[in-house]
C-alpha positions in Angstrom: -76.6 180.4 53.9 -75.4 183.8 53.2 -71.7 184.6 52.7 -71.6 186.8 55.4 -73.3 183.8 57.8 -70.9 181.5 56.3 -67.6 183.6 57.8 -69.2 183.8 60.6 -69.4 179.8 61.0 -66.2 179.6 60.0 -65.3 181.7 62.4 -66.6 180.2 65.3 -66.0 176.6 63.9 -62.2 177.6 64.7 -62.5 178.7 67.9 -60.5 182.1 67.3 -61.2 184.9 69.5 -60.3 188.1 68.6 -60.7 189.6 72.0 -59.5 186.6 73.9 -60.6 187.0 77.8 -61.0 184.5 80.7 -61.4 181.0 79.8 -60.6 179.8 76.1 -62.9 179.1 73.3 -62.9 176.1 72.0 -65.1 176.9 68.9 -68.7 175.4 68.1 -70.4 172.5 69.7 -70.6 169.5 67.1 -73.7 169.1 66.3 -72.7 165.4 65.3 -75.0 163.9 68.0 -77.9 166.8 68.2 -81.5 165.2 67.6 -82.7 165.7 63.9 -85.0 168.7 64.6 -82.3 170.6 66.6 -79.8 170.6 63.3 -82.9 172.5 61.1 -85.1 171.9 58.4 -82.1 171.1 55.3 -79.5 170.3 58.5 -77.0 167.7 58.1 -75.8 166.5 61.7 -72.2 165.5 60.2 -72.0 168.9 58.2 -72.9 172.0 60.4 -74.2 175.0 59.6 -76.8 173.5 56.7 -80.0 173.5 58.1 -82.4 176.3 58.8 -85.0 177.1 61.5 -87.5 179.3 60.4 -90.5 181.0 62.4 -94.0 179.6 61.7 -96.8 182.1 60.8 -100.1 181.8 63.7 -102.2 184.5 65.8 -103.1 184.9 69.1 -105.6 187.2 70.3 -106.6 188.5 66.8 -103.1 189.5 66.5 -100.5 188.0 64.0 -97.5 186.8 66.1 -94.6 183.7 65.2 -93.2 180.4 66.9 -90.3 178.3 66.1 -91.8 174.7 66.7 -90.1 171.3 67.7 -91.4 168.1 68.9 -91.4 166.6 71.9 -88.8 164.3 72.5 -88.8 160.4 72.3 -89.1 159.7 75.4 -91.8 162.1 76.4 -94.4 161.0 73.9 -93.4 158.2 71.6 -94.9 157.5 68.3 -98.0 156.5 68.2 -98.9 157.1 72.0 -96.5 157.5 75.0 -95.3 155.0 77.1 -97.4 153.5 79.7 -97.9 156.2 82.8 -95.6 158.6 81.0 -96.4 162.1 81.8 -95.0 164.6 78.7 -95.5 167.6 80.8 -94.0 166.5 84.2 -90.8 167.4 86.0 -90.6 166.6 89.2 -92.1 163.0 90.4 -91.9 162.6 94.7 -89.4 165.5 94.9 -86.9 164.4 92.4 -86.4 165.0 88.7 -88.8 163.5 86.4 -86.4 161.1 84.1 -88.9 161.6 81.4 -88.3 164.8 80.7 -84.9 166.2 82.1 -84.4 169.6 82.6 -80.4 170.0 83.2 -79.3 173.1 85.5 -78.5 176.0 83.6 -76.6 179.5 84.8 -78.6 182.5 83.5 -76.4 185.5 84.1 -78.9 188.0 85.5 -77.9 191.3 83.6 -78.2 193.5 86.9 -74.7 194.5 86.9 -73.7 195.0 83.2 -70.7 193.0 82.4 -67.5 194.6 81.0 -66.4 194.8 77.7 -62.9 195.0 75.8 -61.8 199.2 75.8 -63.5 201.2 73.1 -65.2 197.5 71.9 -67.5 197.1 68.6 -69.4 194.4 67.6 -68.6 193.1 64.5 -71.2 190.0 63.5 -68.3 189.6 60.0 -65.6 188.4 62.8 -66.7 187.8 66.4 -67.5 184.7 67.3 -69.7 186.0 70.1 -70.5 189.4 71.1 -67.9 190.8 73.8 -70.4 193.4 74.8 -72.3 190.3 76.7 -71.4 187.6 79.0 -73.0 184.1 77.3 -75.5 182.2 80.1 -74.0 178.7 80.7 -76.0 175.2 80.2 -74.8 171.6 81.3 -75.8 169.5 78.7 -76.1 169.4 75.4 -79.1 167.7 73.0 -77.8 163.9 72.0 -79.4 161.6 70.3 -79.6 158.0 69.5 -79.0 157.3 65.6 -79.7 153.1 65.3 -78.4 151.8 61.7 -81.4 151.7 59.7 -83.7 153.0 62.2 -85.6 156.1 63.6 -83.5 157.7 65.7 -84.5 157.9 69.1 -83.9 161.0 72.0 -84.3 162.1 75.7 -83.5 166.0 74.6 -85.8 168.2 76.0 -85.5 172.1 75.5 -85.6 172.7 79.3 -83.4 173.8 81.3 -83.6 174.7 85.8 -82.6 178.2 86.3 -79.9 178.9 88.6 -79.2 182.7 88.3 -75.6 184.6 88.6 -74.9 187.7 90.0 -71.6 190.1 90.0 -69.0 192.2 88.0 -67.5 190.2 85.3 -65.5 190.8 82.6 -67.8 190.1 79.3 -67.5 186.6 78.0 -64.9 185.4 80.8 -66.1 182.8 81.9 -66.9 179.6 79.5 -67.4 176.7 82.4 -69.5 175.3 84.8 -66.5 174.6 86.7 -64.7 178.0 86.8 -67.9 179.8 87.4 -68.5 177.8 91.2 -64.9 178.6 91.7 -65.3 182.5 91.1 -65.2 183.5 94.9 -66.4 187.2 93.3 -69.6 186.0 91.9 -72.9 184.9 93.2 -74.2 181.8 92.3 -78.0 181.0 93.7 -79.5 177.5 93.8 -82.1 176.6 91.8 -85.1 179.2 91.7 -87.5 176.8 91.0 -88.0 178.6 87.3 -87.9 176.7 84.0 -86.7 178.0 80.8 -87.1 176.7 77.4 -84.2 177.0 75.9 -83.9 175.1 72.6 -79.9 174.5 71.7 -79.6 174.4 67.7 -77.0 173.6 65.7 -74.8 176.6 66.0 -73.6 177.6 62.4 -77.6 177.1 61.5 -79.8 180.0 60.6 -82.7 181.4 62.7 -85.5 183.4 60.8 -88.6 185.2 61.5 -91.3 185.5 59.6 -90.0 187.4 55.9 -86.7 187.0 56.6 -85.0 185.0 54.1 -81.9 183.7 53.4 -81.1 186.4 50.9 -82.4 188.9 53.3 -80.3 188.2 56.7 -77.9 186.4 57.7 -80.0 184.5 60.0 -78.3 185.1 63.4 -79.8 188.0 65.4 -82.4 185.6 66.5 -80.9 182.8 68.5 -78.5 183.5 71.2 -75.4 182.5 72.0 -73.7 180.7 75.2 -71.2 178.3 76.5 -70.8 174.8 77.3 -67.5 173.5 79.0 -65.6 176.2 76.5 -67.6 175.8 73.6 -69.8 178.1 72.2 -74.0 177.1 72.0 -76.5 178.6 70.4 -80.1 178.0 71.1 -83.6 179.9 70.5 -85.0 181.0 73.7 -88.6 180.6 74.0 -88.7 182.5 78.0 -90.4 180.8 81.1 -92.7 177.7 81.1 -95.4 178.6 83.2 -95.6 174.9 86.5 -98.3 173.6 88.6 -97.4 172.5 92.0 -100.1 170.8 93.6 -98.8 168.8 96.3 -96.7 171.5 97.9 -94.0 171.0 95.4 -93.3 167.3 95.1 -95.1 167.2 91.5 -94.3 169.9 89.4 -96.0 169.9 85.8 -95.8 172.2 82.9 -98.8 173.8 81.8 -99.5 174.5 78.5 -101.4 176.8 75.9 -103.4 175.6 73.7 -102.8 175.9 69.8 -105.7 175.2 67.7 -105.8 174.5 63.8 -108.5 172.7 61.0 -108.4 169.7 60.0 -111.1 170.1 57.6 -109.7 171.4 53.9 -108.8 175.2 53.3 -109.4 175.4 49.5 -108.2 172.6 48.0 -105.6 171.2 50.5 -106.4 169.6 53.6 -105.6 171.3 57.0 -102.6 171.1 58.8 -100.4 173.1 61.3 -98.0 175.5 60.2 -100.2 176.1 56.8 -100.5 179.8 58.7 -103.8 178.9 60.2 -102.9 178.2 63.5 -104.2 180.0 66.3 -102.9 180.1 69.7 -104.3 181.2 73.3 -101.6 183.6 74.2 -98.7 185.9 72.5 -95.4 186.1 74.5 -96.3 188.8 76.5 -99.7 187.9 77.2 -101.2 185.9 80.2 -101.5 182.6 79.9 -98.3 182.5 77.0 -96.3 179.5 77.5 -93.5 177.8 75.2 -95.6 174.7 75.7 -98.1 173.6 73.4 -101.1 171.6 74.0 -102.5 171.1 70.1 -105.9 170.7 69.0 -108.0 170.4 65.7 -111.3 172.0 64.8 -113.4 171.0 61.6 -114.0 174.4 59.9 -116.0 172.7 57.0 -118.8 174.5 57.9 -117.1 177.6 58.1 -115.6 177.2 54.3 -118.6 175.3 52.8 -119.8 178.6 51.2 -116.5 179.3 49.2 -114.2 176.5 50.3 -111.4 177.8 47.3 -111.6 181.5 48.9 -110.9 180.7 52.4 -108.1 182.7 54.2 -107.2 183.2 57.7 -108.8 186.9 57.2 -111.6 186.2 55.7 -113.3 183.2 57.2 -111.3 181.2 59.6 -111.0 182.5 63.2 -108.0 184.2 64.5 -108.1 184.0 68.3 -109.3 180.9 70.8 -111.8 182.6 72.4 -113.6 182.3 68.8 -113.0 179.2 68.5 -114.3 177.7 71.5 -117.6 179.7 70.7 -117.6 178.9 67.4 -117.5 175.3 67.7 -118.8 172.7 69.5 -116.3 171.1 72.3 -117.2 167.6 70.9 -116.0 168.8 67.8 -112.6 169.8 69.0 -110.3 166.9 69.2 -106.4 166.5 70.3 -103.7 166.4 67.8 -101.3 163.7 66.8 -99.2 163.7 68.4 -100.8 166.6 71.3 -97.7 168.5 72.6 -95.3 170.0 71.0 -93.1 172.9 72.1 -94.0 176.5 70.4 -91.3 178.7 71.1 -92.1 182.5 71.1 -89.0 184.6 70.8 -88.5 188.5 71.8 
């Protein structure tokens, strides 16, 4: 963590608020009770602000592009297999939420009337704790996990939330609550649209990096954004709309994935795995088909490397693009991952 990240989780780790307005802050969310892959790779649920989350190289559509990956929870999918008659990609069972996979209201403040910030206002990243040139989106729960002495811990935390979207003039970063925002007589509120979001709340003192950013090279938090639960601040890594089926007129309502394909077989003198840079998915975030949902399958590209198997790159022999892929080799060859979801957050 870079000196200038680490004032800034001080910062918000105090709760101060230089331009105080509306509602107080009460500071960062604990991650205390966040599912291990929602503190970061190096995170340390008791000590905030330790782990990392870093974008993973792949390509879509010949085109090198990045995703920020995390499982699926517990409950979804279960090592080794999921429960019996678990579906991982449903969310609404007979017209009601799927408890498998939960998907909490959120409040996405729609933008169409810019909110209002302090007079002559600058954002400073060295001491804001959030921008007061924005209004933070709202969500209802945060991730919580399960953390057995001795034992895996276990998780329902799913990085989905039901959009509900706001409308009106608001002073930036005024209101911090669920409950004050259903009591604001000047602001529109809409049911739910019916929309998903994957929204993936992180540790919030944790950096976020893309691909060749380091450490040394930014301070790792221009990537997430930043919100508020019941007055404290979130931050979370938001991988856009998850792309439903509704078959029976709406009372099943399933996610749909994308697929993301990597070998299995040995590139040079390791064997193949995802996130080694060879993955390649169907779709790029502004593409059809993108989703933050991940459906993950392996292809043996022995035959591909055979020739030269120490030589191999992404560039030079291995495809980079589905459509290649699925010509290239053989559907009985193509077999699911374990475990065969995961979510694959693309960011803008």
């Amino acid at each position: 963590m870079t000196k200038r990240h680490w004032l800034c989780w001080l910062i918000l780790a105090a709760g101060c608020e230089p331009y105080p307005t509306g509602e107080f802050s009460a500071g960062a969310v604990d991650p205390v009770n966040f599912p291990p892959a929602y503190v970061g790779v190096g995170g340390d649920r008791t000590r905030p602000g330790r782990g990392r989350f870093t974008e993973v190289p792949a390509y879509a559509n010949g085109n090198a592009i990045g995703y920020f990956s995390f499982p699926f929870s517990t409950s979804q999918i279960g090592p080794p297999t999921p429960p019996t008659g678990t579906d991982p990609l449903r969310l609404v069972e007979n017209g009601a939420p799927y408890s498998r996979v939960p998907a909490p209201v959120a409040y996405r403040f729609d933008g169409s009337t810019p909110c209002t910030p302090p007079k002559n206002y600058v954002y400073d990243p060295r001491t804001d704790e959030v921008r007061y040139d924005q209004q933070g989106n709202i969500v209802t729960v945060l991730p919580s996990a399960t953390y057995p002495t001795g034992a895996t811990p276990t998780w329902s935390y799913v990085p989905i939330v039901a959009e509900r979207v706001v409308r009106g003039t608001i002073d930036c970063q005024s209101v911090k609550t669920e409950t004050t925002l259903l009591s604001r007589p000047d602001l529109s509120v809409s049911q739910p649209t019916g929309n998903y979001l994957a929204w993936a709340q992180i540790d919030v003192g944790a950096g976020v990096y893309r691909i060749g950013e380091t450490p040394g090279t930014s301070p790792g938090i221009f990537t997430q954004r930043f919100g508020w639960y019941d007055h404290f601040i979130t931050a979370y890594i938001d991988g856009g709309y998850i792309p439903t089926t509704t078959p029976d007129n709406g009372q099943t309502v399933t996610m749909v994935p994308q697929t993301l394909f990597y070998p299995r077989s040995n590139i040079g003198t390791a064997a193949g795995a995802i996130g080694r840079g060879y993955d390649v998915l169907e779709a790029g975030r502004n593409d059809t088909g993108y989703s933050p949902v991940c459906a993950v399958m392996t292809y043996d590209a022995a035959t591909v490397t055979a020739t030269n198997p120490t030589a191999c790159t992404q560039a030079n022999c291995l495809p980079r693009d589905a459509a290649t892929i699925r010509a290239r080799f053989p559907a009985a060859s193509l077999r699911p991952a374990n475990p065969p979801y995961i979510f694959c957050f693309q960011v803008q």
